[in-house]
C-alpha positions as CSV (number, residue, x, y, z in Angstrom):
1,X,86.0,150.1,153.2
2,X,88.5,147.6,154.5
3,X,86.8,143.9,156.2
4,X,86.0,143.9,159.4
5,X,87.5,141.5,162.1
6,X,87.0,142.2,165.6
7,X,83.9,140.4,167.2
8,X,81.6,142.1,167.9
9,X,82.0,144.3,164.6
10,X,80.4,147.9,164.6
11,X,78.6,148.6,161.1
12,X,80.0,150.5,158.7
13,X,77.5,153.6,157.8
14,X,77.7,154.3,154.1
15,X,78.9,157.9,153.9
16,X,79.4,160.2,150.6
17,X,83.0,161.2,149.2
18,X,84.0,163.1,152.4
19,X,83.3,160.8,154.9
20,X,80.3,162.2,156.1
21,X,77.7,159.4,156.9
22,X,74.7,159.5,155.1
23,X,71.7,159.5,156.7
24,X,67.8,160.6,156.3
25,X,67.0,163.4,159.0
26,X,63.6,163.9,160.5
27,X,64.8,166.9,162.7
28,X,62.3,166.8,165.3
29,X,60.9,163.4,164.6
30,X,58.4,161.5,162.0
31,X,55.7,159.5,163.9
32,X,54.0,156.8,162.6
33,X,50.5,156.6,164.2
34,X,48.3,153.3,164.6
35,X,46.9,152.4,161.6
36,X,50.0,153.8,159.3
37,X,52.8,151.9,157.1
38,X,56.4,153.3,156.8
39,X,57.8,152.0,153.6
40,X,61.9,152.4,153.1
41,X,63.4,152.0,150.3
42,X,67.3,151.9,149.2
43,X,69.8,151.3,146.6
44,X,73.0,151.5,146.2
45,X,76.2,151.0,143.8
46,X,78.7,148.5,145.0
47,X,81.7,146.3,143.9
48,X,83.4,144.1,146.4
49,X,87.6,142.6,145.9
50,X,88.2,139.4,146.5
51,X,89.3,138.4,150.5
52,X,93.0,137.4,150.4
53,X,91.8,135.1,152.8
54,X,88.7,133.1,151.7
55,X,90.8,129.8,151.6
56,X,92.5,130.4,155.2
57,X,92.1,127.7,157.7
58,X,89.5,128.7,159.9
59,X,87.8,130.4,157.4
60,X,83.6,129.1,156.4
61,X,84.5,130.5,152.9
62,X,85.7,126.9,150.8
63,X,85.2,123.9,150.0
64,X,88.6,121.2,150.3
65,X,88.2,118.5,147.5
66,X,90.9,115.6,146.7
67,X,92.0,116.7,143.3
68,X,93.5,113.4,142.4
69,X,97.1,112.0,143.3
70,X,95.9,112.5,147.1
71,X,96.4,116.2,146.5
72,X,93.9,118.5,148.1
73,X,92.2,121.7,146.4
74,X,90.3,124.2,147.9
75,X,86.9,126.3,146.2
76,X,85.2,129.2,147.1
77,X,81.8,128.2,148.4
78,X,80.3,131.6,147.0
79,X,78.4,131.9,150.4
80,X,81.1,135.0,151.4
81,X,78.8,138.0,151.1
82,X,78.6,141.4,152.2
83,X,75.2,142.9,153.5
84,X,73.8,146.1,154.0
85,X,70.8,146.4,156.4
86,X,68.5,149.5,158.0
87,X,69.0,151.3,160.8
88,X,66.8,153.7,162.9
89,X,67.5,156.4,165.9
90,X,64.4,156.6,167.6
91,X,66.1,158.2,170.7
92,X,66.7,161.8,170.0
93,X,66.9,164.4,167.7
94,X,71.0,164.3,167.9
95,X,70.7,160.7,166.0
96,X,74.0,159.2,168.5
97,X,71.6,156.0,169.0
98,X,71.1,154.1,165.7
99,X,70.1,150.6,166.1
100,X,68.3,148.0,163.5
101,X,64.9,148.4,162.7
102,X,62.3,146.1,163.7
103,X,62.7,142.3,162.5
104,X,66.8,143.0,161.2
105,X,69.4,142.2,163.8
106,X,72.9,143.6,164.0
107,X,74.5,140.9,163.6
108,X,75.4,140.7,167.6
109,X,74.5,138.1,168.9
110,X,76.6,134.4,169.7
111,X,75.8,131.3,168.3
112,X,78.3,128.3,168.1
113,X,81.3,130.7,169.1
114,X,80.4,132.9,166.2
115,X,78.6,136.2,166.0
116,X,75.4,136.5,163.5
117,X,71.9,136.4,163.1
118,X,69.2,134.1,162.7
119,X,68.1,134.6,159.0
120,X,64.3,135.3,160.6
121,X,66.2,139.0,162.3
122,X,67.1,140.1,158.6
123,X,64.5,141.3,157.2
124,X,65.8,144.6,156.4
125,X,69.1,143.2,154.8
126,X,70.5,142.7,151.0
127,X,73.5,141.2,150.2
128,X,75.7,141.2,147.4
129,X,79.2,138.5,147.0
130,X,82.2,139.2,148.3
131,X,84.2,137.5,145.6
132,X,83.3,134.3,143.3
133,X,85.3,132.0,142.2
134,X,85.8,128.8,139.7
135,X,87.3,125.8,138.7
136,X,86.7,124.7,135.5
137,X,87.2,121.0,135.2
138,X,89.3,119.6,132.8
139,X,88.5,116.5,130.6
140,X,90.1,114.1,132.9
141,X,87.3,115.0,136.1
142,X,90.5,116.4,137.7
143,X,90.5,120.1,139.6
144,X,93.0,122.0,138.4
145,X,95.5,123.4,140.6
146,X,94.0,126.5,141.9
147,X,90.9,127.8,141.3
148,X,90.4,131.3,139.6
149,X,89.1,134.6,140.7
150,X,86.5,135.7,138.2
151,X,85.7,139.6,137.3
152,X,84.4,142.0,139.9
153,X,81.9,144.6,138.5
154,X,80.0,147.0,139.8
155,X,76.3,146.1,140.6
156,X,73.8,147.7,141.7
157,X,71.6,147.0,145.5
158,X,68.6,147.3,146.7
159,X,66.8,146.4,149.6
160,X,63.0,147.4,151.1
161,X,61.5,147.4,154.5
162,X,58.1,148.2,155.3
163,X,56.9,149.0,159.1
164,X,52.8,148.7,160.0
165,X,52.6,150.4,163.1
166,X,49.6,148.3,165.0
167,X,49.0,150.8,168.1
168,X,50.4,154.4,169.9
169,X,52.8,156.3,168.1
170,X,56.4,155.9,167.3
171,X,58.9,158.8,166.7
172,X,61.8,158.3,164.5
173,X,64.2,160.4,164.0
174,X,66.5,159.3,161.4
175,X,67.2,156.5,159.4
176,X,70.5,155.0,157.2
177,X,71.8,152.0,155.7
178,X,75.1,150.1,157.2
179,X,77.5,147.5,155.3
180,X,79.1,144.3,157.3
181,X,81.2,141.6,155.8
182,X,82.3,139.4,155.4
183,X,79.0,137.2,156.2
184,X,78.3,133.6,155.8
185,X,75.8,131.3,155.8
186,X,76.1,128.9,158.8
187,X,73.5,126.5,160.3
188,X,73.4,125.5,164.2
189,X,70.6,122.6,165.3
190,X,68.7,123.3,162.2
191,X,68.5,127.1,162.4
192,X,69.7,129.0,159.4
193,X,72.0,132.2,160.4
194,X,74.5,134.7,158.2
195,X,77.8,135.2,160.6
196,X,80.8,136.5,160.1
197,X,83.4,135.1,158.8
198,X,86.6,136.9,160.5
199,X,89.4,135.3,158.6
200,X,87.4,135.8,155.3
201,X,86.8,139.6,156.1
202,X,90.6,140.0,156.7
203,X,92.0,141.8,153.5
204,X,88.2,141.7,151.7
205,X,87.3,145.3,150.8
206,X,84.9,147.3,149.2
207,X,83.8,150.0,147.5
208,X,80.5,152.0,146.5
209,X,79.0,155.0,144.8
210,X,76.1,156.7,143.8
211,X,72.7,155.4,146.0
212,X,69.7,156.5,148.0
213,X,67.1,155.9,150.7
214,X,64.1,157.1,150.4
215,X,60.3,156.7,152.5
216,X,56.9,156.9,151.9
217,X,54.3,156.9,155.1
218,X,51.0,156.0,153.9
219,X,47.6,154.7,156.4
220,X,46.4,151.7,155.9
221,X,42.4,150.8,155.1
């Protein structure tokens, strides 16, 4: 999947090989009753590219150093990440109406002139890097002249959410996990947020394979 830049970005739904999203069915609808726990659980197989534009102006993704000689070099700040987060219809049995569960935000709302979330609305989020790189120093203190992009592997992710239902019932009628990127970490008046970073997402892809979501409903004592 390519980066996303319009604001405000729509998730992407992880799907199989054909395109078709995947997503966990309850036909008619689970409830979870007062007094019971929905636990979710995902993981997934991923392997981000390296943006072409982490070191864009306008872009959160680098750092800008004097490398000596009043030149100026520029670092990746390995903050760029992707993350995939939970979603939930609880709408209707034709599952058009997925929205973030409980406590995880979609990443909507403006702070600063930039669209994010408070790090307190992701609690059904994992991330994984969108692209490190390094600079080795040489023996003179001096950064080199470009820094380098190290290895991308495949790796796997996981994430968990867990939902105590304290009173009534609540019907759910599917569940899936969504990808957004590229994400930063960005601080306004001492609140820590992940937003996105529009110039960074522009040419950063990614790719995946080979996951799952699963749930377990259990009451509690």
């Amino acid at each position: 999947m390519a980066g996303m830049t319009a604001m405000p970005a729509a998730p992407h739904p992880i799907e199989d090989g054909a395109g078709n999203v995947s997503e966990m069915s309850f036909g008619a609808g689970l409830s979870v009753e007062a007094g019971e726990v929905l636990r979710a659980y995902w993981n997934l197989s991923a392997k981000a590219t390296q943006g072409s534009n982490w070191d864009a102006a306008g872009s959160l993704g680098y750092y800008e150093f004097n490398a000596g000689g009043g030149a100026a070099q520029k670092t990746d700040t390995w903050g760029g990440c992707w993350v995939f987060y939970l979603q939930w219809d609880i709408t209707s049995a034709s599952r058009t109406n997925y929205v973030g569960v409980p406590l995880q935000s979609d990443f909507l709302t403006a702070t600063g002139g930039k669209y994010g979330a408070q790090l307190a609305s992701t609690m059904a989020s994992s991330v994984m890097p969108a692209g490190l790189r390094y600079a080795n120093l040489p023996d003179a203190g001096i950064l080199p002249n470009a820094s380098k992009e190290s290895t991308q592997r495949w790796r796997g992710i996981s994430g968990a959410w867990y939902y105590p239902r304290a009173a009534g019932t609540q019907v759910i009628y599917g569940l899936r996990v969504v990808v957004k990127g590229v994400m930063h970490p960005y601080q306004s008046a001492n609140v820590n947020y992940l937003v996105h970073d529009t110039v960074y997402s522009d040419g950063a892809s990614l790719a995946y394979n080979g996951g799952n979501l699963a749930v377990l409903k259990h009451r509690m004592k």
